[in-house]
N, C-alpha and C positions, 0 to 999 in steps of 0.2 A: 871411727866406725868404718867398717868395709862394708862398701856397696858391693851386691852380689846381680849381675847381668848374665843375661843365659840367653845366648845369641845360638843355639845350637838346635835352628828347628828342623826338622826333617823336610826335605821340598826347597827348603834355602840357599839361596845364591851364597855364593861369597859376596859378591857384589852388594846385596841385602842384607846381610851380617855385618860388613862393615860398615854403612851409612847408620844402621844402628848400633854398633859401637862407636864411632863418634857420638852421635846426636847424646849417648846414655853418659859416655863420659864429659862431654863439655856441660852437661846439667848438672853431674856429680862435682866437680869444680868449684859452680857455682853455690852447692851448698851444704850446709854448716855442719861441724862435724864430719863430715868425710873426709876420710885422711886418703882409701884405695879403693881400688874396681877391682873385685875378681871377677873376670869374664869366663865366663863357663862356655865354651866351644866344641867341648867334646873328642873324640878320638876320628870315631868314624871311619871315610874314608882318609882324615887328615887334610881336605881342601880348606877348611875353616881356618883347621888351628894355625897353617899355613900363612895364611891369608893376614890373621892379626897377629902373627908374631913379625911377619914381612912389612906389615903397618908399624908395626913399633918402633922396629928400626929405623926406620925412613921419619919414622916423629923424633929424631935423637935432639936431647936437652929441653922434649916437655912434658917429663915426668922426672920425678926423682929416680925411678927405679922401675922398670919392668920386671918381673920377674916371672921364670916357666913355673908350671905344676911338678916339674920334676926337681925344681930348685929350691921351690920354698920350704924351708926345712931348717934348724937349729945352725946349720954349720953354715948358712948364707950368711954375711955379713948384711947385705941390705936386706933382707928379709926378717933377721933379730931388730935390726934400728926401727922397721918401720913398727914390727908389731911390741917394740916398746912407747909407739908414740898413740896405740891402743890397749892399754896395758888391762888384763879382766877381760877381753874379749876372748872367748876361746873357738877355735875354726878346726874345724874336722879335718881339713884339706893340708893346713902346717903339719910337717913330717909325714906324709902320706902319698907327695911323689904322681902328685896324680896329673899326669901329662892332656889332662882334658879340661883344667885350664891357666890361665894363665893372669896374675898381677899386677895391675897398674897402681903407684905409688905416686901418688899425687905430687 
């Protein structure tokens, strides 16, 4: 299952966005069935998305796979493995490029 977190409120810090992307994915870790986060971040002015894709990296080897909105798509390699290890899920957002958010692969 992908868990779907929508950290993307208007008024929002980054600062605030990110203590709740932690706090959403170290719960989603914790349970069953969830195999990813998509974090919904948004476009905006780009402070957001900024912000947890800049997290990501700085988290390198605790996740299997980060992935952008613009990446998850047919021809990503970790992007096919993960969504074969949810096989019958169907997500609007695979193949659609949508740079507002972004994949955490547990």
């Amino acid at each position: 299952m992908i868990l779907k977190v929508d950290i993307a409120h208007q008024g929002q810090s980054s600062e605030q966005a990110l203590i709740q992307l932690e706090t959403e994915i170290s719960k989603a870790k914790v349970t069953a069935g969830v195999v990813a986060v998509k974090v919904v971040h948004g476009l905006g002015s780009g402070t957001i998305a900024k912000t947890v894709r800049d997290w990501a990296k700085e988290q390198e080897g605790r996740f299997t796979a980060v992935i952008s909105g613009e990446d998850y798509n047919a021809f990503n390699k970790e992007a096919v493995a993960m969504r074969s290890k949810i096989q019958g899920h169907k997500d609007k957002d695979f193949n659609n490029r949508n740079a507002g958010i972004t994949i955490f692969w547990l």
